[in-house]
PDB file of N, CA, C, O and CB in Angstrom:
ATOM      1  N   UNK A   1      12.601 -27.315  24.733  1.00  0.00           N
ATOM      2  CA  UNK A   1      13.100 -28.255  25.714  1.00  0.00           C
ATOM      3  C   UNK A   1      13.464 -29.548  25.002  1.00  0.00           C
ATOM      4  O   UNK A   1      12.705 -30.064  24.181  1.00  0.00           O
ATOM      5  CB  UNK A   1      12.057 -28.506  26.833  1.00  0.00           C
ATOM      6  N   UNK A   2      14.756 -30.106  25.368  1.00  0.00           N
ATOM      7  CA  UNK A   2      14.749 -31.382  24.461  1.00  0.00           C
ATOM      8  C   UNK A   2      14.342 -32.312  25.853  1.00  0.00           C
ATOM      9  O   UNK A   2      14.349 -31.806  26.975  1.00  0.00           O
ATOM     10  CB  UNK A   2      16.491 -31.823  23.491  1.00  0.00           C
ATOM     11  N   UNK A   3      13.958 -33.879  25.581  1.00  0.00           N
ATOM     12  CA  UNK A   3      13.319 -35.302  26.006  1.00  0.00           C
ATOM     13  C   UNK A   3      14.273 -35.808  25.474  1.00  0.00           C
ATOM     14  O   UNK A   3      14.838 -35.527  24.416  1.00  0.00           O
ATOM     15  CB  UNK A   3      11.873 -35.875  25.555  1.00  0.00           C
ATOM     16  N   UNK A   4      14.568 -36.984  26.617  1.00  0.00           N
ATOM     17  CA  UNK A   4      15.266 -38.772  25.860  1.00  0.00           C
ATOM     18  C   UNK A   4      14.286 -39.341  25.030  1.00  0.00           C
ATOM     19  O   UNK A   4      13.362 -38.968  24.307  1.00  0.00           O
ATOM     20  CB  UNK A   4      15.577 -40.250  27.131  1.00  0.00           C
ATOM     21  N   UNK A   5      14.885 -40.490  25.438  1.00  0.00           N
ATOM     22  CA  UNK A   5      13.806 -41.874  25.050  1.00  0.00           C
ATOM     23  C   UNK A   5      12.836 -41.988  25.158  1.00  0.00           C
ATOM     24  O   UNK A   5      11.840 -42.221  24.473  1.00  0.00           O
ATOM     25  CB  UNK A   5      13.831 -42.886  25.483  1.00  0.00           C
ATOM     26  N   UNK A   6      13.251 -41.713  26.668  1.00  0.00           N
ATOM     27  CA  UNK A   6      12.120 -41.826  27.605  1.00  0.00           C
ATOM     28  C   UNK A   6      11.467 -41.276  27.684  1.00  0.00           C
ATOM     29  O   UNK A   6      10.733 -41.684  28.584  1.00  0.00           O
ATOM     30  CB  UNK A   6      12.137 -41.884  28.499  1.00  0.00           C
ATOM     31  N   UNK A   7      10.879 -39.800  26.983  1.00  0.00           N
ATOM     32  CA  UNK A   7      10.023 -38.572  27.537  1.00  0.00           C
ATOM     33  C   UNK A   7      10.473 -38.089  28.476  1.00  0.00           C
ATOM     34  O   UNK A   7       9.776 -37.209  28.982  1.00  0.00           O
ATOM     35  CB  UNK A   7       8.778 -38.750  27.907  1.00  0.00           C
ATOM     36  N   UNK A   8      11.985 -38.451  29.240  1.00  0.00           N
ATOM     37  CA  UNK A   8      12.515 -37.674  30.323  1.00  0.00           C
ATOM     38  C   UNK A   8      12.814 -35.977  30.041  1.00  0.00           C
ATOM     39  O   UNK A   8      13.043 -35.825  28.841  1.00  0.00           O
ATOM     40  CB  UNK A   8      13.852 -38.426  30.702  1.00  0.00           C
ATOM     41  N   UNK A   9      12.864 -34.950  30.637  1.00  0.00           N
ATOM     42  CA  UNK A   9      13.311 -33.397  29.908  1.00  0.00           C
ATOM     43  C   UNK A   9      14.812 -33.851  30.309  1.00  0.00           C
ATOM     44  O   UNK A   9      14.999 -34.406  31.392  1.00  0.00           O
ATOM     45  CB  UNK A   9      12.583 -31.527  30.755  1.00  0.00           C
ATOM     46  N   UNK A  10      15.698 -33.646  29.563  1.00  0.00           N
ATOM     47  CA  UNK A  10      17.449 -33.478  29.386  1.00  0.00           C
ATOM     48  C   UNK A  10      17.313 -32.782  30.710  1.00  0.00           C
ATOM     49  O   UNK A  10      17.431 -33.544  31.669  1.00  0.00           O
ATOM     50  CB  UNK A  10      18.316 -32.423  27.846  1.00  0.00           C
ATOM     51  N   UNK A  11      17.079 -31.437  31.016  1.00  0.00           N
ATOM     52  CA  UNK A  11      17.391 -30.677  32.219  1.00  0.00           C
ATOM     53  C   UNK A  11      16.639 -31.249  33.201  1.00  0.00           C
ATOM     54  O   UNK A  11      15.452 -31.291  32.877  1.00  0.00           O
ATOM     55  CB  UNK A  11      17.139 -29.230  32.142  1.00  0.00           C
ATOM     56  N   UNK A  12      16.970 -31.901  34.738  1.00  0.00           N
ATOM     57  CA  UNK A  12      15.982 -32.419  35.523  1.00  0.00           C
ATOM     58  C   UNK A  12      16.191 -31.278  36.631  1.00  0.00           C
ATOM     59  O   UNK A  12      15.212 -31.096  37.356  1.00  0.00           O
ATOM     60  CB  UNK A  12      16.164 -34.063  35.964  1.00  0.00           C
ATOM     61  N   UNK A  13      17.219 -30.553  36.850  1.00  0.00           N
ATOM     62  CA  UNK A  13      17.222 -29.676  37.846  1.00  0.00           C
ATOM     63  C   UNK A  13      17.836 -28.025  37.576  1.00  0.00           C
ATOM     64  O   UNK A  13      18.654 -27.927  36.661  1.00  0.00           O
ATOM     65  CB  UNK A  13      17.987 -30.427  38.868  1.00  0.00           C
ATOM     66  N   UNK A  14      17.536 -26.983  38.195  1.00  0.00           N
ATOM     67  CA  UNK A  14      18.602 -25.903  37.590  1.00  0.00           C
ATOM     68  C   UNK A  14      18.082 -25.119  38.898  1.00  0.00           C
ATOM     69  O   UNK A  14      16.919 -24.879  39.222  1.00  0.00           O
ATOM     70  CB  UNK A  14      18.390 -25.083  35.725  1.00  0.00           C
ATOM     71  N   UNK A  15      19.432 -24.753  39.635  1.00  0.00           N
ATOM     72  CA  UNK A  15      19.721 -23.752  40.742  1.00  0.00           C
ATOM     73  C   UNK A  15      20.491 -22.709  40.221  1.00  0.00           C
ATOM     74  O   UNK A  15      21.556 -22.496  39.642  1.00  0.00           O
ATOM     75  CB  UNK A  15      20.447 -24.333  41.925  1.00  0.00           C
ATOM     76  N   UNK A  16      19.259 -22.010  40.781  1.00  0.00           N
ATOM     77  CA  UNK A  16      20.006 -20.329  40.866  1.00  0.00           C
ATOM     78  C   UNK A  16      21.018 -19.897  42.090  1.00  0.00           C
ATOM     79  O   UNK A  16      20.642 -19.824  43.260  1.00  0.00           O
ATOM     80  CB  UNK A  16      18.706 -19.125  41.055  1.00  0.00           C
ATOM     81  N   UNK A  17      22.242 -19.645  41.685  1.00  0.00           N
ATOM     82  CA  UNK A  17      23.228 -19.658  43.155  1.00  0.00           C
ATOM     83  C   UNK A  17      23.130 -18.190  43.497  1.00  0.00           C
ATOM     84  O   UNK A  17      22.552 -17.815  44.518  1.00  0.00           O
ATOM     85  CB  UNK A  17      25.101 -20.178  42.962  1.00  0.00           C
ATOM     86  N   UNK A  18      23.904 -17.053  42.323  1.00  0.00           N
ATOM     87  CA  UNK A  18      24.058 -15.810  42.649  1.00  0.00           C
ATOM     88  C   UNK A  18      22.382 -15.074  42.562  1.00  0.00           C
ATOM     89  O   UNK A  18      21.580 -15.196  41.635  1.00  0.00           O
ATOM     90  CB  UNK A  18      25.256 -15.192  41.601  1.00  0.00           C
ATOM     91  N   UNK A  19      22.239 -14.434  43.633  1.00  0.00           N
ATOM     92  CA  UNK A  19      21.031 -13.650  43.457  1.00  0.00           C
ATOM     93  C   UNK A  19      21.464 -12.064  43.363  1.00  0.00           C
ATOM     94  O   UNK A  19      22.629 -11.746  43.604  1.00  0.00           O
ATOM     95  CB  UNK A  19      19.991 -13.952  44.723  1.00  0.00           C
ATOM     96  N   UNK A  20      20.348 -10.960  42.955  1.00  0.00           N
ATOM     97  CA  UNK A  20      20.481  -9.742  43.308  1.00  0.00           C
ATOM     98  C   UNK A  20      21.313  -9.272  44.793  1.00  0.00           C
ATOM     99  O   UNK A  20      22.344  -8.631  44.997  1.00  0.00           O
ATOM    100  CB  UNK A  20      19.148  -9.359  43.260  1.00  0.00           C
ATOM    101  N   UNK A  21      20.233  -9.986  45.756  1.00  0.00           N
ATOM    102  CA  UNK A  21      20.875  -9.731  47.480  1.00  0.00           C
ATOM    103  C   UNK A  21      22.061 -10.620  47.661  1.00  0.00           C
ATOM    104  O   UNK A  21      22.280 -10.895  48.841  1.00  0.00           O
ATOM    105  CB  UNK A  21      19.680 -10.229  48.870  1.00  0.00           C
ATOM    106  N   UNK A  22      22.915 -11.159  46.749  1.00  0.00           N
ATOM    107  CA  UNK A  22      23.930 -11.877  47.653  1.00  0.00           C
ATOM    108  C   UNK A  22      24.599 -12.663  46.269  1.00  0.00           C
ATOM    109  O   UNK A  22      24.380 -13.810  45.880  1.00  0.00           O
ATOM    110  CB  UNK A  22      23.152 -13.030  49.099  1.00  0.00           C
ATOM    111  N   UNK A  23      25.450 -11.667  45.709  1.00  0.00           N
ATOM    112  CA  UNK A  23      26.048 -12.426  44.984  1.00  0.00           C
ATOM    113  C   UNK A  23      27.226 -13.699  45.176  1.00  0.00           C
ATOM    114  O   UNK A  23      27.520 -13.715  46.371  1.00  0.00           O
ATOM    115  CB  UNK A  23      26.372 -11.605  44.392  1.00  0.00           C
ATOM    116  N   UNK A  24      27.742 -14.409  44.676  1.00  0.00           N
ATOM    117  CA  UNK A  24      28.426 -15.756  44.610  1.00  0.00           C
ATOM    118  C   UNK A  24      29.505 -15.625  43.920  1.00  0.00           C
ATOM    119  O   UNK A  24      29.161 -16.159  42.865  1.00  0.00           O
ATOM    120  CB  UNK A  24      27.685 -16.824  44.046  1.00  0.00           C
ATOM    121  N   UNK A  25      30.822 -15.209  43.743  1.00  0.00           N
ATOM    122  CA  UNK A  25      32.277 -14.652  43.441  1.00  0.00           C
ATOM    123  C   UNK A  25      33.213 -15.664  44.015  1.00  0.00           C
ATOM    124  O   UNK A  25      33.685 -15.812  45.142  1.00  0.00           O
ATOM    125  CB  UNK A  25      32.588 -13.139  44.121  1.00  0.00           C
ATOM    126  N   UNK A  26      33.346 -16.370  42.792  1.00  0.00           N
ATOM    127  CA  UNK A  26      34.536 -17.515  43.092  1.00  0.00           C
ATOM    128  C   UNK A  26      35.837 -17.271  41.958  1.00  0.00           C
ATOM    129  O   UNK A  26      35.829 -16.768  40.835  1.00  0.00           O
ATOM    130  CB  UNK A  26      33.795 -19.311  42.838  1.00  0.00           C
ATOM    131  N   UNK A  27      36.562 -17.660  42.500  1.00  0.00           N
ATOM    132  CA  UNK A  27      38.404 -17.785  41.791  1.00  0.00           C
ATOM    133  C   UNK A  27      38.420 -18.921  40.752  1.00  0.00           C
ATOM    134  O   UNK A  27      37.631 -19.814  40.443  1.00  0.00           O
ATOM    135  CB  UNK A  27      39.835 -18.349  43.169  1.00  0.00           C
ATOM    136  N   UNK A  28      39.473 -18.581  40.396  1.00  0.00           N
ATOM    137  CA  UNK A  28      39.524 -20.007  38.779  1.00  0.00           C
ATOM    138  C   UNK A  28      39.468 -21.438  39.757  1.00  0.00           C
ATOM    139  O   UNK A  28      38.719 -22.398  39.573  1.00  0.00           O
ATOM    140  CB  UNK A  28      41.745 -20.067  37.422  1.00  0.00           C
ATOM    141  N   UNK A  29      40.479 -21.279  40.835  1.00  0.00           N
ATOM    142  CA  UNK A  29      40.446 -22.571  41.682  1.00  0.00           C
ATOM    143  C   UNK A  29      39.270 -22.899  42.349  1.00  0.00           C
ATOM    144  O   UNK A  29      39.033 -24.107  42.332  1.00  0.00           O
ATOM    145  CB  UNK A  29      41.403 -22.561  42.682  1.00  0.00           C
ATOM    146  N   UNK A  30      38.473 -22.217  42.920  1.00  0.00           N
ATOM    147  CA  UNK A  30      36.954 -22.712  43.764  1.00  0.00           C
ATOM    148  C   UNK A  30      36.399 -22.558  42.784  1.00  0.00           C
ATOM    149  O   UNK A  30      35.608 -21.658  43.065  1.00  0.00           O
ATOM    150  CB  UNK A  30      36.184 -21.934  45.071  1.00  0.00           C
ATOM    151  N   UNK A  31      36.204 -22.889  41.484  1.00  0.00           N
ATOM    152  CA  UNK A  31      35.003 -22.942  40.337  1.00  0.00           C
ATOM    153  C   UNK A  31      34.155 -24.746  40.963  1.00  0.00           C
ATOM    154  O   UNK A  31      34.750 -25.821  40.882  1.00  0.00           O
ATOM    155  CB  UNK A  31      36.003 -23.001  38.111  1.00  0.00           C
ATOM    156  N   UNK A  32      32.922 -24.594  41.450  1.00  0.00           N
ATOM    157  CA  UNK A  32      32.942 -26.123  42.094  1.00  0.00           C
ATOM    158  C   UNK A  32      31.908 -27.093  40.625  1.00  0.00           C
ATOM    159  O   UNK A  32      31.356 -26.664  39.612  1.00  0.00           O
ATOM    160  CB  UNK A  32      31.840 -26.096  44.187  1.00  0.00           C
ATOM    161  N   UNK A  33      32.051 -28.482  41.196  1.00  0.00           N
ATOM    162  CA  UNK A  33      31.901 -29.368  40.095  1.00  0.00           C
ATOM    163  C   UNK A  33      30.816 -29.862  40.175  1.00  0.00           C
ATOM    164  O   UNK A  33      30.996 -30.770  40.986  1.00  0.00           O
ATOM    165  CB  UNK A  33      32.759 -30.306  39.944  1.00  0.00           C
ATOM    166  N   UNK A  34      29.442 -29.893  39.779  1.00  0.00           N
ATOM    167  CA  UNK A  34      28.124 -30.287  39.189  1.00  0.00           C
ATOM    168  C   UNK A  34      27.839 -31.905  39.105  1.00  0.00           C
ATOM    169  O   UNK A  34      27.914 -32.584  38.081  1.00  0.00           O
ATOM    170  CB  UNK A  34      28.067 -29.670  37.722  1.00  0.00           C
ATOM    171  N   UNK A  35      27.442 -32.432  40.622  1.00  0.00           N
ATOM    172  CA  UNK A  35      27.338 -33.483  40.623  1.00  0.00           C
ATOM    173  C   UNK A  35      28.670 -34.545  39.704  1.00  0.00           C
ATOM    174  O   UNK A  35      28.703 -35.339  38.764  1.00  0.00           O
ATOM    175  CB  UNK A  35      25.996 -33.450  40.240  1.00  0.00           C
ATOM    176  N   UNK A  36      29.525 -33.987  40.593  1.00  0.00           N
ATOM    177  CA  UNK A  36      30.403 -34.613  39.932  1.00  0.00           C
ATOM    178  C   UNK A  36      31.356 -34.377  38.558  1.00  0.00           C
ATOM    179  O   UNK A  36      32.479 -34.843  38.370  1.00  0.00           O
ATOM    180  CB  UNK A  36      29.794 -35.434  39.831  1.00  0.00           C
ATOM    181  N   UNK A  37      30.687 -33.638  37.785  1.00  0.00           N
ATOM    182  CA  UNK A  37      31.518 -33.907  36.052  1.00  0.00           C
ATOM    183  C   UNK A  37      29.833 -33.931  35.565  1.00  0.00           C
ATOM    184  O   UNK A  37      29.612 -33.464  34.448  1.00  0.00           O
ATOM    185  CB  UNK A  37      32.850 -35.986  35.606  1.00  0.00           C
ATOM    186  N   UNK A  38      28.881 -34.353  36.204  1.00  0.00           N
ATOM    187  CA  UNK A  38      27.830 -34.804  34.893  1.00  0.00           C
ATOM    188  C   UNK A  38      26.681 -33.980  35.011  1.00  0.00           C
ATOM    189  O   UNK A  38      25.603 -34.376  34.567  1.00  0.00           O
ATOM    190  CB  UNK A  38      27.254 -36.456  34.893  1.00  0.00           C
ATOM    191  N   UNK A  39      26.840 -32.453  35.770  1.00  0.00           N
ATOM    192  CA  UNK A  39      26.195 -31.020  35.361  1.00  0.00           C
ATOM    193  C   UNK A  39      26.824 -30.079  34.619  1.00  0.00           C
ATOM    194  O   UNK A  39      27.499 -30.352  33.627  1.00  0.00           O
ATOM    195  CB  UNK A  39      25.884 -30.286  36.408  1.00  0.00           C
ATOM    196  N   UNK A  40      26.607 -28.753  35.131  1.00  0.00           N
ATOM    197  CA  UNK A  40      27.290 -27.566  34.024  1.00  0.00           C
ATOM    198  C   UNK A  40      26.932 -26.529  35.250  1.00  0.00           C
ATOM    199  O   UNK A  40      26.105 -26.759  36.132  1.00  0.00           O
ATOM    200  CB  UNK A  40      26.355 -27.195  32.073  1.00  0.00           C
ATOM    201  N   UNK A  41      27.673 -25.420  35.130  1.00  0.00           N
ATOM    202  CA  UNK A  41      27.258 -24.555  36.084  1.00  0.00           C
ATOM    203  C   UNK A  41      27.722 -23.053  34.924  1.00  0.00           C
ATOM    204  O   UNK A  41      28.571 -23.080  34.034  1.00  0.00           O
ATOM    205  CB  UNK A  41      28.191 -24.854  37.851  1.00  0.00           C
ATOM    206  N   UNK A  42      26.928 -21.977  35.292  1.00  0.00           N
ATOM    207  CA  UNK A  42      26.813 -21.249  34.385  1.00  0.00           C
ATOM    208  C   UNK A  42      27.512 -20.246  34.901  1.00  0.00           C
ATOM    209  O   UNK A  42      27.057 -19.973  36.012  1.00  0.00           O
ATOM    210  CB  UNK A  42      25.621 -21.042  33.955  1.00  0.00           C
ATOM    211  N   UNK A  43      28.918 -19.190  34.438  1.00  0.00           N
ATOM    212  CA  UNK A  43      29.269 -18.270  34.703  1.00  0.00           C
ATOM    213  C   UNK A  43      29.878 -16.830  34.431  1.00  0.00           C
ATOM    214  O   UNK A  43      31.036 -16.789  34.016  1.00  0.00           O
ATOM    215  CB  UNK A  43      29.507 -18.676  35.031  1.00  0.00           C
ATOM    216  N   UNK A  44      29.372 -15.965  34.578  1.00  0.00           N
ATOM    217  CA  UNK A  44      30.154 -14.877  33.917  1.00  0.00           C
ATOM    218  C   UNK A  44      31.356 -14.104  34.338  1.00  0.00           C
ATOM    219  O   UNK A  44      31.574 -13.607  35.443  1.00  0.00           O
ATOM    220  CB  UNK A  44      29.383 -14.021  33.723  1.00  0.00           C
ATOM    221  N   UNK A  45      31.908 -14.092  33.543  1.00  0.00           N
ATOM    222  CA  UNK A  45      33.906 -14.340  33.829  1.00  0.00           C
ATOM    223  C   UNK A  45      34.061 -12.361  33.139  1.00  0.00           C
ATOM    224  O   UNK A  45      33.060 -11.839  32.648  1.00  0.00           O
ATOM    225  CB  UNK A  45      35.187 -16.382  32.039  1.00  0.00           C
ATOM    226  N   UNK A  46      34.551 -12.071  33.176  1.00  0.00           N
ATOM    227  CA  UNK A  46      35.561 -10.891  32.078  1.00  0.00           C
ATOM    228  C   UNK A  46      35.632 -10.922  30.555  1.00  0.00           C
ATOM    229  O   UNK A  46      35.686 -10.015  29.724  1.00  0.00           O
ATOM    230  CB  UNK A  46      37.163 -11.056  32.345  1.00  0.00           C
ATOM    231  N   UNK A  47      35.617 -12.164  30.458  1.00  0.00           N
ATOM    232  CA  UNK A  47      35.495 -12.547  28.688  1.00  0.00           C
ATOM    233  C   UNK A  47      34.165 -13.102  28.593  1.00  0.00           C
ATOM    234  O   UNK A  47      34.186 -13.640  27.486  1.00  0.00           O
ATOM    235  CB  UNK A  47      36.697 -13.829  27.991  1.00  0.00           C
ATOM    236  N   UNK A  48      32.833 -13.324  29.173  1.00  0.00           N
ATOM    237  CA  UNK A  48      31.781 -13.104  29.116  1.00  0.00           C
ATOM    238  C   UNK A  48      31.424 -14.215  29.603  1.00  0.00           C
ATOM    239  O   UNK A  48      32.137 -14.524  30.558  1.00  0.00           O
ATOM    240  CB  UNK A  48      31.351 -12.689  28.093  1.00  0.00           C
ATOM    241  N   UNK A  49      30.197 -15.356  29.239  1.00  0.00           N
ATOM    242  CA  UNK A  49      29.027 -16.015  30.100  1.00  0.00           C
ATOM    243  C   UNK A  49      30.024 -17.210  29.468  1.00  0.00           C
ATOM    244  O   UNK A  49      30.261 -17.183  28.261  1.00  0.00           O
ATOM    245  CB  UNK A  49      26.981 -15.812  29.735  1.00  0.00           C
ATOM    246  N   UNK A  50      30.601 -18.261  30.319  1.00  0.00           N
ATOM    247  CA  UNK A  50      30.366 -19.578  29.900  1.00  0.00           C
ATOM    248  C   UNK A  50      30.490 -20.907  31.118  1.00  0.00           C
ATOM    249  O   UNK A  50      30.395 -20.918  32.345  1.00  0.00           O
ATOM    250  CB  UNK A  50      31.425 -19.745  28.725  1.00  0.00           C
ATOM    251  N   UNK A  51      30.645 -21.546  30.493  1.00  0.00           N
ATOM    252  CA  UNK A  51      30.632 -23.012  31.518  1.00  0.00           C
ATOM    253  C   UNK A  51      31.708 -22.739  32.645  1.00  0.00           C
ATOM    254  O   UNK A  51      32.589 -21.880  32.620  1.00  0.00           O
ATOM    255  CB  UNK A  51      31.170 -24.644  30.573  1.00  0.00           C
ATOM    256  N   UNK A  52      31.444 -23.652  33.629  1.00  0.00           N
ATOM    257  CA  UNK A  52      32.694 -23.568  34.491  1.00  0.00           C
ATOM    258  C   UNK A  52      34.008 -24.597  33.893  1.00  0.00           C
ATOM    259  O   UNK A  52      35.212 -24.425  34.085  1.00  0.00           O
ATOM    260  CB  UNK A  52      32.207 -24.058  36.118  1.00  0.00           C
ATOM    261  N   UNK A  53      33.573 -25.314  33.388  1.00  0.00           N
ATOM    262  CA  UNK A  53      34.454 -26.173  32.874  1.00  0.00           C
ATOM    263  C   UNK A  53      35.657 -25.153  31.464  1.00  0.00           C
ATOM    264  O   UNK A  53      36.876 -25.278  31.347  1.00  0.00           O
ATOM    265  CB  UNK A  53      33.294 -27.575  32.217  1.00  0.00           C
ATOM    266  N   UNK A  54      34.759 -24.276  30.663  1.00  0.00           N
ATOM    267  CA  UNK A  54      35.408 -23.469  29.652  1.00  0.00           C
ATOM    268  C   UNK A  54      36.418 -22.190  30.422  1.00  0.00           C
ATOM    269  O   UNK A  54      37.410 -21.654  29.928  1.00  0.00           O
ATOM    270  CB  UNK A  54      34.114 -22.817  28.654  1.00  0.00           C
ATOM    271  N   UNK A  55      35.740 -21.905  31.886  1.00  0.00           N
ATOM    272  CA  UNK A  55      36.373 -21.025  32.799  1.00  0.00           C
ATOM    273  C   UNK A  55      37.635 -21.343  33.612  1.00  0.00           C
ATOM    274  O   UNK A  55      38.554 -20.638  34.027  1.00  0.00           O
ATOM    275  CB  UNK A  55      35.463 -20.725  33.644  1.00  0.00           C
ATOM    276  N   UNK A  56      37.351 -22.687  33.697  1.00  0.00           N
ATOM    277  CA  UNK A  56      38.675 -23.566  34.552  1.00  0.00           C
ATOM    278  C   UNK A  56      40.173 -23.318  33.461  1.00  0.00           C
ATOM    279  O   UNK A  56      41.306 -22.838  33.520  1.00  0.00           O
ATOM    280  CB  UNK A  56      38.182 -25.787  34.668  1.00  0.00           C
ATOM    281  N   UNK A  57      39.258 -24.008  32.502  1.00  0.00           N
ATOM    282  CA  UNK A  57      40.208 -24.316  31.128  1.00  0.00           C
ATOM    283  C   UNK A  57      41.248 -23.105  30.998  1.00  0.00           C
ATOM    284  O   UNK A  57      42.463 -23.280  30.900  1.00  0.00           O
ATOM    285  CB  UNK A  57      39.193 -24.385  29.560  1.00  0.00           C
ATOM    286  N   UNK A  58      40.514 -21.642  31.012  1.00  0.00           N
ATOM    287  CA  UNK A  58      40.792 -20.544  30.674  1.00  0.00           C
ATOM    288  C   UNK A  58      41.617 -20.148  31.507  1.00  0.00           C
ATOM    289  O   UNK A  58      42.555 -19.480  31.070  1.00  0.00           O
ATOM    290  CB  UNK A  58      39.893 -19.838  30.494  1.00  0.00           C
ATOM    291  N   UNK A  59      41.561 -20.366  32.668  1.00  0.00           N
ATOM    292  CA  UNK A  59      42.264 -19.948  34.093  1.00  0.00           C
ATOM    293  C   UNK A  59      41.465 -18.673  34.405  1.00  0.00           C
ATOM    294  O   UNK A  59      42.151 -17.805  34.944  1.00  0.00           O
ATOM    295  CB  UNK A  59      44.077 -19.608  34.017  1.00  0.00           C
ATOM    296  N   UNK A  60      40.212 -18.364  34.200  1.00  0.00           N
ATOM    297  CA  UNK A  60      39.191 -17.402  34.870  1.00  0.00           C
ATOM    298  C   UNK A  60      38.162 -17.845  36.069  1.00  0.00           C
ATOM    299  O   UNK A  60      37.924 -19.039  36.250  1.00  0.00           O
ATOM    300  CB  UNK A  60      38.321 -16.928  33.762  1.00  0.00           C
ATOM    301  N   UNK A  61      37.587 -16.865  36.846  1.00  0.00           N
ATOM    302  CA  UNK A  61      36.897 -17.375  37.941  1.00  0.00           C
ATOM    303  C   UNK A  61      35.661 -15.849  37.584  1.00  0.00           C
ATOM    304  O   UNK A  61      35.737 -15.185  36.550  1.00  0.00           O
ATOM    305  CB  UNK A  61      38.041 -17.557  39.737  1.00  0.00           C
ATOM    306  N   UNK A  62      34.912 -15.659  38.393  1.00  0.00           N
ATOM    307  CA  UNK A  62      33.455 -15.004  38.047  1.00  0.00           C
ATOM    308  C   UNK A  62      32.474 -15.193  38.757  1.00  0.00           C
ATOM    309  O   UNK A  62      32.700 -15.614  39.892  1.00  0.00           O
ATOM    310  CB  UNK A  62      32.925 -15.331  36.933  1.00  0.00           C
ATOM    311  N   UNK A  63      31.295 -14.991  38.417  1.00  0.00           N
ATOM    312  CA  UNK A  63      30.465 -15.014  39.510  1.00  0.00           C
ATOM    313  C   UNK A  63      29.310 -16.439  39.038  1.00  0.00           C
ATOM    314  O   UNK A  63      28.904 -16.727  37.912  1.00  0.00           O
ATOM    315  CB  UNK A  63      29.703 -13.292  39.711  1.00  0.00           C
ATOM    316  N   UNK A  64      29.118 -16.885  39.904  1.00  0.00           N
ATOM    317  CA  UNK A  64      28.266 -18.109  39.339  1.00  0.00           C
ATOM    318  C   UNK A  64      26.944 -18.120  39.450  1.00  0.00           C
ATOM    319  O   UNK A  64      26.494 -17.995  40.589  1.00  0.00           O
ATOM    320  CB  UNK A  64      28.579 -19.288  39.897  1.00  0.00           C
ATOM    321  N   UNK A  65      25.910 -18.283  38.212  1.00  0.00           N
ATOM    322  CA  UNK A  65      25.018 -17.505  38.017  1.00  0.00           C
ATOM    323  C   UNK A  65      23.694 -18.495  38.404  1.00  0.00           C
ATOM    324  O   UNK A  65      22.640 -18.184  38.959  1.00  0.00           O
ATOM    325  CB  UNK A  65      25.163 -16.880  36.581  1.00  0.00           C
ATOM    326  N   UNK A  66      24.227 -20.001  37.824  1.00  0.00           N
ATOM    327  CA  UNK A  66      23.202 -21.281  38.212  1.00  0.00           C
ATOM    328  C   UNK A  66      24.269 -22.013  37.967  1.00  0.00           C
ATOM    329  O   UNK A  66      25.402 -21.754  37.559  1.00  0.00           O
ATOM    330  CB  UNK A  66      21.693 -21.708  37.332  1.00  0.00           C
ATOM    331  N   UNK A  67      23.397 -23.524  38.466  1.00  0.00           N
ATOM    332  CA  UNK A  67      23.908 -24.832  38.251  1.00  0.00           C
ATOM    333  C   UNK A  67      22.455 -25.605  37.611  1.00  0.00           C
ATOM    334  O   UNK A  67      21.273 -25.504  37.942  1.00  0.00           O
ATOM    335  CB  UNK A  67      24.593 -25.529  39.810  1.00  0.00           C
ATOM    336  N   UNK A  68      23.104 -26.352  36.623  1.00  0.00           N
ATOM    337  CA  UNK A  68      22.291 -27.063  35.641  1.00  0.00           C
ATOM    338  C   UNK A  68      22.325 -28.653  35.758  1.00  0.00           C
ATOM    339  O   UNK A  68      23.392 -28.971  35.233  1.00  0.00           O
ATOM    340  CB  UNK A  68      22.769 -26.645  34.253  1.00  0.00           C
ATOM    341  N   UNK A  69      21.729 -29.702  36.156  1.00  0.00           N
ATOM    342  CA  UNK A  69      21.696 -30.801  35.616  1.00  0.00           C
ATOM    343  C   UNK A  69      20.606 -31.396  35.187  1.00  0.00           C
ATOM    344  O   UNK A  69      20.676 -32.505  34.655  1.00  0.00           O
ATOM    345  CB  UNK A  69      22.179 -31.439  36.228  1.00  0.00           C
TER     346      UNK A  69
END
């Protein structure tokens, strides 16, 4: 786990979106944005696991696995 300065943990939150019972299948366009720009959301696309931001880029969409901030 990395800490700031502060002894804060870098990760303060992480949601699991897609579950077993109910997966979460979004398009390159509904890839949605993580408090703004200043999370990460985790996804696996056709060309394999990455950011939504590397998925946008790509013009891929996938299933969204968590959200990280």
């Amino acid at each position: 786990m990395k800490y700031g300065q502060d002894n804060n943990a870098a990760i303060a939150n992480l949601q699991r979106i897609s579950r077993p019972g109910c997966r979460v299948y979004v398009g390159r366009n509904d890839i949605p944005r993580v408090l703004g720009g200043l999370g990460i959301n985790i996804l696996t696309t056709p060309r394999g696991v990455m950011t939504g931001r590397q998925a946008r880029k790509q013009g891929l969409g996938g299933e969204i696995l968590c959200e990280v901030w």
